[in-house]
N, CA, C and O of each residue as an XYZ file, in Angstrom:
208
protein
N     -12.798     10.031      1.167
C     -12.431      8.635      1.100
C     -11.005      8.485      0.553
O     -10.289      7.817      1.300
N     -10.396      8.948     -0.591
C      -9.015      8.698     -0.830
C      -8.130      9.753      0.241
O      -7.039      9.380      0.672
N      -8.732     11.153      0.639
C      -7.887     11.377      1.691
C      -7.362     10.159      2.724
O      -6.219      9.850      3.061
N      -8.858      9.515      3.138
C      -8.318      8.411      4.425
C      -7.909      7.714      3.681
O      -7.156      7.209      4.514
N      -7.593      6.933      2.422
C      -6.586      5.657      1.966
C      -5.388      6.386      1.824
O      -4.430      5.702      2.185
N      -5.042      7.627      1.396
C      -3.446      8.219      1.240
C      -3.072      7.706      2.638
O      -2.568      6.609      2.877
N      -3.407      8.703      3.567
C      -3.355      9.045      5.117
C      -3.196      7.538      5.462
O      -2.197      7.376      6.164
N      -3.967      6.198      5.151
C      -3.680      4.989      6.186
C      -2.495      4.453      5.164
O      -1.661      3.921      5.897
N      -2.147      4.379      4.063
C      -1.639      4.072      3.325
C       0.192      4.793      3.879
O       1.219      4.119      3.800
N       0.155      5.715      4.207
C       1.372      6.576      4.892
C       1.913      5.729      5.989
O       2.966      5.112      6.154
N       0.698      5.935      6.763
C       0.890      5.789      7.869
C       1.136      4.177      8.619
O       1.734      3.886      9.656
N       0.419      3.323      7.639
C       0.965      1.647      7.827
C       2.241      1.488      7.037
O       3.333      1.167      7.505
N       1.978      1.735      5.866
C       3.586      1.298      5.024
C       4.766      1.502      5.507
O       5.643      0.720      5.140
N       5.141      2.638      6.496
C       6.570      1.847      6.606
C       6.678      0.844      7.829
O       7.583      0.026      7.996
N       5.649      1.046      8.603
C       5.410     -0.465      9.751
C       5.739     -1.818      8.919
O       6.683     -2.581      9.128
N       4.671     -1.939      7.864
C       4.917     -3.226      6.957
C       6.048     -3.630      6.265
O       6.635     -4.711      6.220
N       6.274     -2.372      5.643
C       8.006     -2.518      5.297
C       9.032     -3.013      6.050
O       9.831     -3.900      5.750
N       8.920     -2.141      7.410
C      10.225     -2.778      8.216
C      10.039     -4.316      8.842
O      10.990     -4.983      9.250
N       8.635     -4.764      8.848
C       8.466     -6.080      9.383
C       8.849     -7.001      8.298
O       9.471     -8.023      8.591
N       8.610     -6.800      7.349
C       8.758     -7.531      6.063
C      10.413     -7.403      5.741
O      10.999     -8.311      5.152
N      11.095     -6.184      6.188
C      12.676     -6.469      6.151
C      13.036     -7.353      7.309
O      13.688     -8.375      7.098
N      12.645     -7.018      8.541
C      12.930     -7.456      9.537
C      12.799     -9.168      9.031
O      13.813     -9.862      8.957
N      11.951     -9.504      8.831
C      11.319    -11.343      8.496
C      12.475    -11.624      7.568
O      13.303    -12.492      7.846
N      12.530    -10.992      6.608
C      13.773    -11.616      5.160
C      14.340    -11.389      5.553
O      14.680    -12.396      6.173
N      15.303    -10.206      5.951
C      16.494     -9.671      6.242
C      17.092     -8.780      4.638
O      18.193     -8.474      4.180
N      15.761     -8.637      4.234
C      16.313     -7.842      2.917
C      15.215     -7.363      2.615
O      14.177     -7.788      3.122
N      15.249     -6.089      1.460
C      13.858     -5.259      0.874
C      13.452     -5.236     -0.397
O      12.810     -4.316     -0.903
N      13.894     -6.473     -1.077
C      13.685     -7.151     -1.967
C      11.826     -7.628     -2.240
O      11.067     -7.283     -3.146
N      11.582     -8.539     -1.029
C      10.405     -8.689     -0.549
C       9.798     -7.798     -0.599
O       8.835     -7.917     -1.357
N       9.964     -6.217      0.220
C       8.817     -5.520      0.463
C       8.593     -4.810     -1.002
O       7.483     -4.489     -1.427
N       9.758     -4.628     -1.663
C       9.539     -4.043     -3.354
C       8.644     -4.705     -3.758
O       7.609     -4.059     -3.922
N       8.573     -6.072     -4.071
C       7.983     -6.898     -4.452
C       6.513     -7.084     -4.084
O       5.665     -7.586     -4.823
N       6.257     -6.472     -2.470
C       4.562     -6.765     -2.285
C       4.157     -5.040     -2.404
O       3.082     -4.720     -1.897
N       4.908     -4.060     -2.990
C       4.754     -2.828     -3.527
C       4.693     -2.538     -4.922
O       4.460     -1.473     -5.493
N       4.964     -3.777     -5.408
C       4.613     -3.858     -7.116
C       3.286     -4.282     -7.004
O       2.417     -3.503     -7.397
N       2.915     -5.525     -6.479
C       1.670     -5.958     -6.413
C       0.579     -5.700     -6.032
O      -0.568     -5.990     -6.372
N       1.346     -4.738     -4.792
C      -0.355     -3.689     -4.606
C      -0.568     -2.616     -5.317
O      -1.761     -2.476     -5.586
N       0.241     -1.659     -5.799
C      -0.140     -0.752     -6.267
C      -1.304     -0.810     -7.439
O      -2.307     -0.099     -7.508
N      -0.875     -1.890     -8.368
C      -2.045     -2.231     -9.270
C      -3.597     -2.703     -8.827
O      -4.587     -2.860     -9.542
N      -3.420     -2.883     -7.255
C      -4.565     -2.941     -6.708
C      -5.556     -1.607     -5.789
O      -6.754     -1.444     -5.562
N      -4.251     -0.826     -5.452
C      -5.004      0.417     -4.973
C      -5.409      0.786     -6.414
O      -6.630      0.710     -6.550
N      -4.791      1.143     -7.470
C      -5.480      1.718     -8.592
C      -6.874      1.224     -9.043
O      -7.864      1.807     -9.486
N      -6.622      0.091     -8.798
C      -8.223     -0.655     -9.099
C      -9.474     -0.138     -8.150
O     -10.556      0.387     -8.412
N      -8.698     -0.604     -6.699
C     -10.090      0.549     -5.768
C     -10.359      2.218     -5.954
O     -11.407      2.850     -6.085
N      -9.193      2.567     -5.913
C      -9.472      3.792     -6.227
C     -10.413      4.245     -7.261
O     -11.238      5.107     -6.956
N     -10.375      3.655     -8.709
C     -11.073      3.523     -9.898
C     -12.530      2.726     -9.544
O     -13.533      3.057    -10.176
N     -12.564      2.277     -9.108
C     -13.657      1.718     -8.550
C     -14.756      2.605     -7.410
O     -15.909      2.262     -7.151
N     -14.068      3.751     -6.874
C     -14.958      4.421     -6.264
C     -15.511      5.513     -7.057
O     -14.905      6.116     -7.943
N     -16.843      5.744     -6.629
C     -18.375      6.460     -7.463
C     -18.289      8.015     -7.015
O     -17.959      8.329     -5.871
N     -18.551      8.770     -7.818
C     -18.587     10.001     -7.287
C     -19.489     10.323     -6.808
O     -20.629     10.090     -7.210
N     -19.026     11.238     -5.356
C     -20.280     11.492     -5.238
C     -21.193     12.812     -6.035
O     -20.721     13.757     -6.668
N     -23.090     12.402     -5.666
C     -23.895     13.879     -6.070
C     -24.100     14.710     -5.306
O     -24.678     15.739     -5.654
């Protein structure tokens, strides 16, 4: 399970990034929705159960 969130996490972010520069015209924005998630992957991540 965190293999596939690294792996989709790679593999969308710089799509989102460049749309999010592309829209502003700056990467100000995308810093900004990369502060705000990270404190949220940590939360799911922490949130998943090990398995037995």
């Amino acid at each position: 399970m965190l293999n596939l969130a690294t792996t989709l996490g790679q593999a969308v972010g710089p799509s989102i990034t460049s749309a999010v520069k592309t829209v502003t015209g700056t990467s100000t924005a995308a810093f900004a929705i990369s502060i705000v998630m990270a404190p949220c992957a940590v939360g799911f991540v922490l949130s998943l159960r090990k398995v037995r």
